[in-house]
C-alpha positions as CSV (number, residue, x, y, z in Angstrom):
1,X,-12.9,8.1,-21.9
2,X,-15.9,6.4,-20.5
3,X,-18.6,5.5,-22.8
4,X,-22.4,7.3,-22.1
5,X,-23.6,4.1,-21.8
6,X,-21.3,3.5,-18.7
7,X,-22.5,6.4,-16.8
8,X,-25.1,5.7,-14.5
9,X,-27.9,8.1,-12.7
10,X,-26.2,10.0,-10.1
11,X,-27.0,8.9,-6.6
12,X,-26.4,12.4,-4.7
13,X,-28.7,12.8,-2.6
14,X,-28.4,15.6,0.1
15,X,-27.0,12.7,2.2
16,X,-24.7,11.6,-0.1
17,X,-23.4,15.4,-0.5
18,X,-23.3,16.0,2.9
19,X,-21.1,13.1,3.3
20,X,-18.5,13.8,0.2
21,X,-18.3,17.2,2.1
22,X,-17.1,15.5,5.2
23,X,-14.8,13.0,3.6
24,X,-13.2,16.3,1.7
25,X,-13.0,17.6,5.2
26,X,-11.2,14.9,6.5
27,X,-13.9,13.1,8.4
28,X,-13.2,11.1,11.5
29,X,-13.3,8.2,9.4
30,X,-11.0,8.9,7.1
31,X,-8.3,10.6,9.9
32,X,-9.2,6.8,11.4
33,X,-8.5,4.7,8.4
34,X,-5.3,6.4,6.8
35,X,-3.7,6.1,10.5
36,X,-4.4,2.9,11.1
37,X,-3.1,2.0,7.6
38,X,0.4,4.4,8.3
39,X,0.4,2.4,11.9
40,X,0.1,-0.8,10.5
41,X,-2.7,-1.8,13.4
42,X,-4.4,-4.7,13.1
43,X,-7.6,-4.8,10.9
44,X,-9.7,-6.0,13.7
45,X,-8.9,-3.4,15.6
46,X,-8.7,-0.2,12.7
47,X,-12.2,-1.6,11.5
48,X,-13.3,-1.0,15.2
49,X,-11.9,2.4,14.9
50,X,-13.1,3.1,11.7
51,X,-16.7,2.1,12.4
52,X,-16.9,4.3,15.4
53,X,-18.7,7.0,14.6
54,X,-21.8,5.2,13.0
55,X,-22.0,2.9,16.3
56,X,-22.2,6.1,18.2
57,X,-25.1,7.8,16.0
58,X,-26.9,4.1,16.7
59,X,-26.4,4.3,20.3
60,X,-27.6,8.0,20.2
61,X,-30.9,6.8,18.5
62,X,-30.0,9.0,15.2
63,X,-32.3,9.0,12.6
64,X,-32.2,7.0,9.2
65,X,-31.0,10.0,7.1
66,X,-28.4,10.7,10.0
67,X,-27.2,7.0,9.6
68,X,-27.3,7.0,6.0
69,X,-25.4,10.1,5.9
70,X,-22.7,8.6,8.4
71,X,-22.6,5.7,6.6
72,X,-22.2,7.2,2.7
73,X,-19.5,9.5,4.7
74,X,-17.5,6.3,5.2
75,X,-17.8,4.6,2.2
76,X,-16.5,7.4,0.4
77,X,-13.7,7.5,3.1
78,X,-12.9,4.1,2.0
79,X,-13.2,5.1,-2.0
80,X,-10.9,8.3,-1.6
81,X,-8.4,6.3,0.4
82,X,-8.1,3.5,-2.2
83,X,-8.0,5.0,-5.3
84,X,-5.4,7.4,-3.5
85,X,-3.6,4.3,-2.8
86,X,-1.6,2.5,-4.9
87,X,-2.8,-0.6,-6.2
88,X,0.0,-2.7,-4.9
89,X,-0.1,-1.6,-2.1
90,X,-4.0,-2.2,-0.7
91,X,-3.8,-5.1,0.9
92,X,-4.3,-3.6,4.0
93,X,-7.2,-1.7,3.2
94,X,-8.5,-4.4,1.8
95,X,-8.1,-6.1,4.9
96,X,-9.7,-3.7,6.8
97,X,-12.6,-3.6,4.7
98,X,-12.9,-7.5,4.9
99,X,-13.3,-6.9,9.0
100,X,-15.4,-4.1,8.7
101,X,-17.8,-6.3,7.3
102,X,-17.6,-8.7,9.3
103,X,-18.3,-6.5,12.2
104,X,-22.0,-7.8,13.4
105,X,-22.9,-5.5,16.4
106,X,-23.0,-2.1,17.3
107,X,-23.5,-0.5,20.9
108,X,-26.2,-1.7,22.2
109,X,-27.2,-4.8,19.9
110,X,-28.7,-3.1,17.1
111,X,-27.5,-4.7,14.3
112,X,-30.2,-3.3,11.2
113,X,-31.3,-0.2,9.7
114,X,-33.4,0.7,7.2
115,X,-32.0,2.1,4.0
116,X,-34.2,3.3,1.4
117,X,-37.4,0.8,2.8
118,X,-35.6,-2.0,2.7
119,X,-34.1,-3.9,6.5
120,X,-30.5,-4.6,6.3
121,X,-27.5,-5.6,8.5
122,X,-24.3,-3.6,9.9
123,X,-22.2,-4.3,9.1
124,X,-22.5,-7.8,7.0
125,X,-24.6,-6.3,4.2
126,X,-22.5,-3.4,3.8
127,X,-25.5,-1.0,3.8
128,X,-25.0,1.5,1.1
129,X,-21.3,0.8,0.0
130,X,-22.9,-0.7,-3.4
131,X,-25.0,2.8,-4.1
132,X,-22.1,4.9,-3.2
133,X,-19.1,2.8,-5.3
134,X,-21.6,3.3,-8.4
135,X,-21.7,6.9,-7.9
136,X,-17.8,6.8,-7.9
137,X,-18.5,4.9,-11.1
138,X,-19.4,8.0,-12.7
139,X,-16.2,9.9,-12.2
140,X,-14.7,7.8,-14.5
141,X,-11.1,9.5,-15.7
142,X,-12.2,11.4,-18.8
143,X,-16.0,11.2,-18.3
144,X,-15.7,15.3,-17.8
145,X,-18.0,14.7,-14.4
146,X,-17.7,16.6,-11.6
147,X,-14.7,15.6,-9.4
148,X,-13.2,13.0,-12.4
149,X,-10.5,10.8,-10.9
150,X,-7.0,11.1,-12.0
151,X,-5.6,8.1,-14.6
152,X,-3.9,6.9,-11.8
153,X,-6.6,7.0,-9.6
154,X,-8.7,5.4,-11.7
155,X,-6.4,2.4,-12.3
156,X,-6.1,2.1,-7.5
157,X,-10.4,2.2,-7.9
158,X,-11.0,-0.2,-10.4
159,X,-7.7,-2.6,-8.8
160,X,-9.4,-1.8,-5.5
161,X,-12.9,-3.3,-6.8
162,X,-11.4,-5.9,-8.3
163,X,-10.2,-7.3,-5.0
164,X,-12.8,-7.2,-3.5
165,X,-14.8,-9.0,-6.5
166,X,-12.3,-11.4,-6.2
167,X,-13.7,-12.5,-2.4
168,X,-17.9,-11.9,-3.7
169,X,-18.1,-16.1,-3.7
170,X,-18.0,-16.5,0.3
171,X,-18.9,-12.3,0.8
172,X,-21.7,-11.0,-1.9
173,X,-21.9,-8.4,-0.6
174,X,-18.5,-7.7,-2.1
175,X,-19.6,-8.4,-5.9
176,X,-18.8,-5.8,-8.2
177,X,-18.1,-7.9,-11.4
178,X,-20.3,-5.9,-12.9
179,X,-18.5,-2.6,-12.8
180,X,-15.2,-5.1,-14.3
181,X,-17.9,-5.3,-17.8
182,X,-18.2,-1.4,-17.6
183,X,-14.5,-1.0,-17.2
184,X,-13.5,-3.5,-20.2
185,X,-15.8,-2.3,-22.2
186,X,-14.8,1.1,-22.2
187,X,-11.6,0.1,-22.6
188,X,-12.2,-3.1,-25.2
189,X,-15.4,-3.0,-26.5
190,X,-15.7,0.4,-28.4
191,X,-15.4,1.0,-31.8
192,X,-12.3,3.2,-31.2
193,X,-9.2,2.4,-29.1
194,X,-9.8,2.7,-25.8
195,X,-8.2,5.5,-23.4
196,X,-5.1,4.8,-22.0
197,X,-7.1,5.1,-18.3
198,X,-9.5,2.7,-19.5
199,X,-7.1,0.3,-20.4
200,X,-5.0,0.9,-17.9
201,X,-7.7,0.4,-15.7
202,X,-9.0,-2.5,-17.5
203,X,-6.2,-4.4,-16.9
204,X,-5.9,-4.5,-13.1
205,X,-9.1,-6.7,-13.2
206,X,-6.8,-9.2,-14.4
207,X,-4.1,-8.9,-12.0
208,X,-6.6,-9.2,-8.8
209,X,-9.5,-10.9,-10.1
210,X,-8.6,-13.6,-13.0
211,X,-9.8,-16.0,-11.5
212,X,-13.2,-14.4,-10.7
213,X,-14.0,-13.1,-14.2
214,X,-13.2,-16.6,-15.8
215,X,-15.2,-18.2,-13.3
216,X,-18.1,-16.1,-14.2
217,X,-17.2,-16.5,-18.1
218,X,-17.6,-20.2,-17.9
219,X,-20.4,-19.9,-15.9
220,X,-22.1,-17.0,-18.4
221,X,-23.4,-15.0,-15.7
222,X,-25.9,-12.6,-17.0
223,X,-27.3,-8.9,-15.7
224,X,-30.6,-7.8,-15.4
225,X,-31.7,-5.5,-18.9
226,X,-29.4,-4.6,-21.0
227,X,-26.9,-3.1,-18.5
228,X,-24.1,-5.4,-18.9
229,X,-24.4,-4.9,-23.0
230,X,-21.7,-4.9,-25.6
231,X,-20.3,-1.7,-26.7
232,X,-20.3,0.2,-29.7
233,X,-18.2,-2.4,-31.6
234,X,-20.5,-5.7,-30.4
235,X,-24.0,-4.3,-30.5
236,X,-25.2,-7.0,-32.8
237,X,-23.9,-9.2,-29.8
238,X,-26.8,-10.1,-27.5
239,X,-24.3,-9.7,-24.4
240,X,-26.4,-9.4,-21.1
241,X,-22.9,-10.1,-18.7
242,X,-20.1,-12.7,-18.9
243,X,-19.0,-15.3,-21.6
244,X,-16.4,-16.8,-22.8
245,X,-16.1,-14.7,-26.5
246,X,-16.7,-11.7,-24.3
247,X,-13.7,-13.0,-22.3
248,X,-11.7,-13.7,-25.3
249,X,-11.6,-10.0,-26.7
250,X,-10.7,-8.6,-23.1
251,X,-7.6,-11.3,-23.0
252,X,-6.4,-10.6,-26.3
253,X,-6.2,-6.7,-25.2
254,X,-4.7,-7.2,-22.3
255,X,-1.8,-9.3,-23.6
């Protein structure tokens, strides 16, 4: 079960619920994606498809809370889709995801919106993916939130995230390391065995993004606060992200 100090404050806003509601609904976007996928079309061409509907709203002059609803409405297309897919089997949408974002124009030219005050790019900054992957982050399986992923489910997100995390070097926007330390430390880090959805989870960092979170290890990459902290079983460890005795308890559970 995930740790309290892995949950995070919930994101929903009227957007985001708005969008959840449309994705449950089988929004264009996710009809889009999961045919593409089953058709095996090209990812150029099913991240054209996919994007669709937010080039249209920007063509149409729709307002920011219109776009930010359109765009939450896909990312949690792409989150339902991959943690319903197994993990083996994502290349694709990983793929498509990849040329999604690097996707530059929409109709028109408009390339930016504005997202909570701050200017940023479609589709190269991946406006409002990060926000709407942490809220995910709080369905954890076992965290007794509204909407908990499956075990199974669980293990496709986190493997998902993990490939993805394993391309953050040449795309940042792509970086989700970070949720890898809540993962492991749910699974590794408390001072009771871990679920087997944690570690089950856990471990699919390791399959898609080894090289990433050794990388990071050597490099002792560090968080902001105390958000990438120890758990229950290292809190007289000054942990603030990566490192390589951090990196020795995860590989000695995982083997």
């Amino acid at each position: 079960m995930a740790s309290p100090q892995n949950r995070l404050p919930s994101l929903r806003t009227a957007a985001h619920h708005r969008a959840a509601q449309s994705v449950q609904m089988r929004s264009p976007e996710h009809l889009s994606l999961t045919t593409s996928i089953a058709s095996k079309k090209d990812a150029s061409t099913a991240a054209r498809n996919f994007t669709e509907p937010t080039r249209h709203n920007f063509a149409a002059g729709a307002t920011h809370a219109d776009i930010e609803t359109c765009l939450t409405r896909a990312w949690n297309t792409v989150i339902d889709v991959a943690a319903s897919t197994p993990h083996e089997s994502q290349g694709p949408l990983v793929d498509i995801v990849r040329a999604v974002q690097e996707q530059s124009l929409t109709h028109g030219g408009e390339n930016e919106c504005t997202i909570w005050g701050e200017k940023m790019k479609v589709w190269n900054d991946m406006p409002l993916f990060g926000p709407t992957m942490r809220g995910a982050w709080n369905r954890a399986a076992g965290s007794s939130s509204k909407n908990d992923f499956s075990a199974e489910q669980w293990c496709n997100l986190n493997a998902f995230v993990a490939r993805l995390s394993s391309l953050s070097e040449s795309i940042p926007a792509f970086d989700f390391t970070l949720y890898g330390i809540w993962t492991m430390r749910s699974a590794f880090e408390g001072t009771n065995k871990g679920s087997p959805a944690d570690e089950d989870a856990a471990k699919v960092w390791f399959i898609y993004a080894k090289d990433t979170i050794e990388k990071l290890s050597r490099e002792e990459k560090t968080f902001d606060g105390k958000i990438a902290q120890g758990g229950d079983k290292y809190k007289d460890q000054e942990w603030r992200g990566f490192n390589s005795k951090r990196l020795d308890i995860w590989q000695a559970a995982v083997q």
